[in-house]
N, C-alpha and C positions, 0 to 999 in steps of 0.2 A: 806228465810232460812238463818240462823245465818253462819259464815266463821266455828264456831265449830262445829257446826253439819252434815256439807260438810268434813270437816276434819274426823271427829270420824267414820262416814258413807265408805271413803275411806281408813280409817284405817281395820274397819270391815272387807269390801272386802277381801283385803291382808290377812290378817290373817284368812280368810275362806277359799283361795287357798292354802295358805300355808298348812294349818292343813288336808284339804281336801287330798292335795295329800299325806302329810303324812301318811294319812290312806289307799290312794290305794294303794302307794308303800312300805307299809311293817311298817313303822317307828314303827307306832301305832298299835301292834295285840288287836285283838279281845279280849277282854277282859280289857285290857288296862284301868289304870284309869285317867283323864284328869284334873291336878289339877290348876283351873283360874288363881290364883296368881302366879305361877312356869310361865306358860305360857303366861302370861300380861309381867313379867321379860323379859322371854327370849326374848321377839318379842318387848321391848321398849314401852307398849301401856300401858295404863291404864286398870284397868279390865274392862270399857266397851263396846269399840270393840273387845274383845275377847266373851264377854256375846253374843254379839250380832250372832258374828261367830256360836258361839254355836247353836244357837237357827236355824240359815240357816241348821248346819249340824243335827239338830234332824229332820228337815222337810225331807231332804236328806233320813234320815233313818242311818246316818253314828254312831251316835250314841244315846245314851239313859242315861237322866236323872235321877235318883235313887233316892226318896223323904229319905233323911238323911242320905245318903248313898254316892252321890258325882255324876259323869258325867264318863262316862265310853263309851270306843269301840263297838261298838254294836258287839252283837258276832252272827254270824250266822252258820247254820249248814245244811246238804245236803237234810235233809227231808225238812226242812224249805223251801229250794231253790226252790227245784220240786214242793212243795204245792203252791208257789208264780207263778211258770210258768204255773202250772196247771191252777191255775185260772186267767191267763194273757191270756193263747189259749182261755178258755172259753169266758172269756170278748172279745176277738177281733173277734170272728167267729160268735157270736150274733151281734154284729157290724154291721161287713160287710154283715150278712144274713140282718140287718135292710135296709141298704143303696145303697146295688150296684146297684142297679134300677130305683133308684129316685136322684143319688148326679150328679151335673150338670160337665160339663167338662173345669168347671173353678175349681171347688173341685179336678179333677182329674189331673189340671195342678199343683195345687200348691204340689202336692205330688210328680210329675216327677221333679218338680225344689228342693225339698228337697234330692230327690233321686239324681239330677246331681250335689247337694253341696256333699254329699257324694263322688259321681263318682272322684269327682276334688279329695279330701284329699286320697282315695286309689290309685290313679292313677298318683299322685305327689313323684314319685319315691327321689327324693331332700330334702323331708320334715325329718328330724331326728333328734329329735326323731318323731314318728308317732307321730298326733296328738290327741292322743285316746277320750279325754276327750273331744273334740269337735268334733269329729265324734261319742260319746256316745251320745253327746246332740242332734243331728241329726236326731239319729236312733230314740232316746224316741220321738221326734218332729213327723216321721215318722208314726208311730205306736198310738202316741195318738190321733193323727189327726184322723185316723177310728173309734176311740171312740168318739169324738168330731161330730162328723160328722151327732151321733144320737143324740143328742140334749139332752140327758138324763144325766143332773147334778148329779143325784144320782150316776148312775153307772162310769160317769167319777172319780169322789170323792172317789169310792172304788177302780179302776183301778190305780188315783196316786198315793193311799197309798201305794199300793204296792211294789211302788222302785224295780221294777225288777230289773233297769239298772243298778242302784248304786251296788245294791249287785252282779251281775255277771261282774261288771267292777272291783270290786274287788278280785274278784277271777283269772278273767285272767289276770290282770292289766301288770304283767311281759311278759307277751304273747301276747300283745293286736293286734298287725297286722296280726300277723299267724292267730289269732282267728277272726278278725274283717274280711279277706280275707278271710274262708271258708265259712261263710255265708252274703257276701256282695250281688253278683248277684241274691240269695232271693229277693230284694228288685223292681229288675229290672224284675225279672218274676211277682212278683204281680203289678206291675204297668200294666205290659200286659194283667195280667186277668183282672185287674179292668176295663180296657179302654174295653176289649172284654165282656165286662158284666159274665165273666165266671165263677161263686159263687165254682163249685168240684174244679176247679184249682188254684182258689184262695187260698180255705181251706187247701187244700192240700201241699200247698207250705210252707203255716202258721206254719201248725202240723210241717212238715219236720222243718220245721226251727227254732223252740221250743225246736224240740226234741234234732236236733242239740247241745241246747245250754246244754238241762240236761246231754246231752254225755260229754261234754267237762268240765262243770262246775265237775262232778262227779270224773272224771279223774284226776281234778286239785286239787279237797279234797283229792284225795287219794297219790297222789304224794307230799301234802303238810304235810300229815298223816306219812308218811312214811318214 
């Protein structure tokens, strides 16, 4: 691999953080239109570690491409949110009804050690700002791992289209510890039912902690409405 394409490659990165957080933190609204050459300027690159960035953030779901039209904010909306989590609880309760019986208790450790990297970043009173964005990549690690777990490429493939996390990390984004601490010990109870084989207390914890998030996401539209 050539020194420029190591360079161009490390350039990308940067300028994927960059943009990235400009979208959770407000810079960039929803609608927003994102113009390469303005932002190859601003950021000192050529346009094509910004192309590049692009292309991380459409996978993300942060934004969306427009055939003649330009690169724009993805714009999301509350029904939209609730249809995504609707069909996130469905995908993960087929899951878990696929696996709890047959996944070995090396499956089940590696989920208490994502659960204790968690544990560490809420529990690091020091840390500030919180670290949301790597206690986000955590969580979706957490959570796709019970999809993973059924071995079923298809439904994995529809479950990470989904971007659940991206899109409710940007809604709480200004909120992210008060929100990220109301449903953190979710994560520690289903690790209990899993290891108890207990499938009602699993699901139940699941629902609760879904619904959780439509409460809080909803609240946050409407405060941001308002």
């Amino acid at each position: 691999m050539s020194n420029t394409v190591v360079e161009t490659s490390l350039l990308a990165t940067q300028v994927y953080k960059a943009l990235r957080q400009n979208i959770m933190g407000g810079k960039y609204a929803p609608g927003d239109k994102l113009d390469i050459h303005k932002l190859a300027s601003e950021f000192g690159v050529s346009r094509s570690p910004v192309k590049d960035a692009f292309n991380q953030l459409v996978h993300d779901g942060l934004i969306e491409v427009l055939p003649r039209k330009g690169t724009y904010v993805t714009q999301s909306n509350p029904k939209d949110f609730v249809d995504i989590l609707d069909a996130r609880l469905m995908i993960e309760t087929w899951a878990i009804t696929q696996v709890i019986n047959s996944i070995s208790e090396s499956h089940i450790a590696d989920l208490l050690q994502i659960t204790s990297e968690m544990d560490g970043l809420v529990n690091n009173q020091e840390t500030d700002p919180f670290p949301f964005e790597l206690y986000s990549k955590l969580d979706k690690r957490f959570h796709q791992t019970i999809v993973e777990w059924t071995g079923n490429q298809k439904v994995l493939a529809i479950y990470v289209s989904l971007n659940a996390h991206a899109t409710l990390a940007r809604v709480v984004y200004s909120t992210s510890f008060e929100s990220t601490k109301k449903r953190h010990s979710d994560h520690n109870l289903l690790c209990d039912a899993l290891e108890k084989r207990d499938l009602p207390t699993f699901t139940g914890v699941l629902q609760s902690h879904i619904e959780s998030m439509k409460m809080e996401a909803l609240s946050r539209w409407n405060q941001l409405d308002g």
